[in-house]
C-alpha positions in Angstrom: 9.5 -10.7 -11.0 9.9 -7.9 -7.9 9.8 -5.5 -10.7 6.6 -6.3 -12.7 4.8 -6.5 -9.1 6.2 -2.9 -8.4 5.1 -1.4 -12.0 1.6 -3.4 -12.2 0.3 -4.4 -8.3 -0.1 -0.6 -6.7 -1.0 1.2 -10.3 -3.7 -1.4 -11.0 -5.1 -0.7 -7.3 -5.3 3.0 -7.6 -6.9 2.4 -11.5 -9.4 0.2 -10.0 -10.2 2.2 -7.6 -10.5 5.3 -10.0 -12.7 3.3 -11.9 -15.1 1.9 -9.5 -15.4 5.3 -8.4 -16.3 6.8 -11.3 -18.9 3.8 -12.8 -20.7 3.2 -9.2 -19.5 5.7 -7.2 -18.1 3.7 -4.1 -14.7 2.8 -3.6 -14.7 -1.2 -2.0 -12.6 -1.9 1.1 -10.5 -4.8 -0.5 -9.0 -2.0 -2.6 -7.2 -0.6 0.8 -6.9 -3.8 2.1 -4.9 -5.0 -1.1 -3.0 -1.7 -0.8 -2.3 -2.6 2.9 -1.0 -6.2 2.3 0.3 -5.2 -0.5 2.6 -3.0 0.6 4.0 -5.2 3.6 5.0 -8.0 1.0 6.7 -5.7 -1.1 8.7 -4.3 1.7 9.5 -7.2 3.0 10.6 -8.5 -0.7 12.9 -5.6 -1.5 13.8 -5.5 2.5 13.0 -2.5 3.5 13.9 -1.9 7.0 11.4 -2.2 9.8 11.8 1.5 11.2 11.0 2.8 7.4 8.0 0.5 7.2 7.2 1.3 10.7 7.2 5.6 9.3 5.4 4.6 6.5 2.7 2.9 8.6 2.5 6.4 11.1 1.8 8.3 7.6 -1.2 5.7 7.2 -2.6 6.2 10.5 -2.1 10.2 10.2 -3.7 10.3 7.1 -6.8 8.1 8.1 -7.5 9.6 11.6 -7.6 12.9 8.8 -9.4 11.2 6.5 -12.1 9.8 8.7 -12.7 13.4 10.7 -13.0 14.7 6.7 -15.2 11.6 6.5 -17.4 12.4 9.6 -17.9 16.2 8.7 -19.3 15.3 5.5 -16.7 16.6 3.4 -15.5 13.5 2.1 -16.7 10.0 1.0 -15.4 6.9 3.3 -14.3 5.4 0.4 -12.0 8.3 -0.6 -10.8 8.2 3.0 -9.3 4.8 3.2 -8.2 5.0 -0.8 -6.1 8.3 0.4 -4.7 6.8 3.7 -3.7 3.4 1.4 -2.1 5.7 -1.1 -0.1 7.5 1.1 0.9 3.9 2.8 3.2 3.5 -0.2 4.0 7.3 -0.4 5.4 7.3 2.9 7.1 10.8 4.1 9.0 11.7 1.1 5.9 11.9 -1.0 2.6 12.0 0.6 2.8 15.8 0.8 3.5 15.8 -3.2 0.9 13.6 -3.7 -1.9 15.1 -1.4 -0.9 18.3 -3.4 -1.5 17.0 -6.8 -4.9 15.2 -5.6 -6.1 18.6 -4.7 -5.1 20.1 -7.7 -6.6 16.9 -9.9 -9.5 17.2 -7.1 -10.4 20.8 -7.9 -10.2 20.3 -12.1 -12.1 17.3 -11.9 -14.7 18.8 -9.5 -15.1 22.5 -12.3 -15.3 20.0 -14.9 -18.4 18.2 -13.4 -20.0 21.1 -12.3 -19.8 22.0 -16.1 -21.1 19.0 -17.2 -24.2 19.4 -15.3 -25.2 22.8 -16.2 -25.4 21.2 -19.6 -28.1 19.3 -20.7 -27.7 16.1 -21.3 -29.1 13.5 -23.8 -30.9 11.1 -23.0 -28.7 8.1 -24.2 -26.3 9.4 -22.5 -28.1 9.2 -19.2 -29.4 5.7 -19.6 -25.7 5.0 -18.9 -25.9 4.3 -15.5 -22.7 5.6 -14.3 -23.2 9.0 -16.5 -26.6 9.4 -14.7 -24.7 8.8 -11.3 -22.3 11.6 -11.9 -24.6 14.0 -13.7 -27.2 13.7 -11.0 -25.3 13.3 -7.6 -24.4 15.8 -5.6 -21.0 14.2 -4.9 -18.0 14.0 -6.7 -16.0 10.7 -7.9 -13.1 12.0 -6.2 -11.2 9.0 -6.4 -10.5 9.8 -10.2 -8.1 12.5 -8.8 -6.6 10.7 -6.0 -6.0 7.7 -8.6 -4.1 9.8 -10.8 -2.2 12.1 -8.4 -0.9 8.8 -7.4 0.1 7.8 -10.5 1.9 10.9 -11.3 3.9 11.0 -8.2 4.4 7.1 -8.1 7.1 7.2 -10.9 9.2 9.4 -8.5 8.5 6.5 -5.4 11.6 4.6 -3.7 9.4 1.7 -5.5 9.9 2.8 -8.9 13.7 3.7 -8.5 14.2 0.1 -7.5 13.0 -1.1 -11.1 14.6 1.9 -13.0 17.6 2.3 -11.1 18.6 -0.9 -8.8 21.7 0.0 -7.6 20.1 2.2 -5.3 
C-alpha cells in the first residue's frame, strides 16, 4: 500500500498541476496544500525522522520566501511559486538543487518552443481551443509544464522512490 502512495500520490500532484497550468493557466492552491499534507503523512508512514522532516521543511520555506520575491518582481507566476516550494518539500537537500536545475533547463526549452509557436500563425480551429488561445496569446509562459516534469525526472532518484525499488534501505 506505502508503495503505490509513493509511485501515484506526488507524480499525480505535479501532473495535475502541469496540466492545469497548461489548459487554464493557473496553478490552484490545494495542489501545494496536497503536496504539503502529503508529504507529512508519508514521512510519518515510512518514519522518517523528525530532524530530516524538520530539513526538508527549511528547503520549503527557503524556496518560497525565493519564490514569492520572484513572485513580487514579476518574474514568476504565484502559482509557479508555491508548485516549486511544494516540489522541493519532497526533494529535500539532496535534490532540490538537481531538480531546480532541470526546471530551468525544461523552463528555457519550453519557453523557445512557445515563442516559436507564436511567430507562427495559427489556424483558426486551433485557437477556438481555449487553452491553445491562452498560450498562443499570453504573454506568460505555463511554466509549470517544466517544473512538473523536472520533478518527475528527478523523483525516480528520491529517498521516496528507493524505498519502493530498494526497501532495505
Amino acid at each position: 500500500m506505502l508503495e503505490l502512495a509513493l509511485i501515484f500520490f506526488f507524480p499525480f500532484l505535479v501532473v495535475y498541476g502541469a496540466a492545469s497550468d497548461l489548459f487554464s493557466m493557473t496553478i490552484p492552491n490545494r495542489i501545494t496544500l496536497a503536496l504539503m499534507v502529503g508529504f507529512m503523512v508519508m514521512a510519518v508512514w515510512m518514519k522518517m525522522d523528525w530532524v530530516t522532516i524538520g530539513w526538508h521543511w527549511v528547503m520549503f520555506a527557503i524556496v518560497l520566501a525565493i519564490t514569492f520575491t520572484l513572485f513580487a518582481l514579476g518574474v514568476i507566476g504565484g502559482g509557479d511559486a508555491k508548485l516549486a516550494a511544494g516540489i522541493a518539500l519532497w526533494m529535500g537537500w539532496e535534490h532540490s538543487l538537481m531538480y531546480f536545475l532541470m526546471a530551468a533547463f525544461l523552463g528555457g526549452v519550453l519557453t523557445i518552443l512557445i515563442v516559436k509557436i507564436r511567430n507562427v500563425p495559427m489556424p483558426d480551429w486551433i485557437l477556438r481551443q481555449q487553452w491553445a488561445a491562452n498560450i498562443y496569446r499570453a504573454e506568460r509562459i505555463p511554466y509549470g509544464i517544466s517544473m512538473g516534469a523536472a520533478a518527475m525526472l528527478v523523483y525516480v532518484q528520491t529517498f521516496w522512490m528507493q524505498q519502493v525499488f530498494n526497501p532495505t534501505i
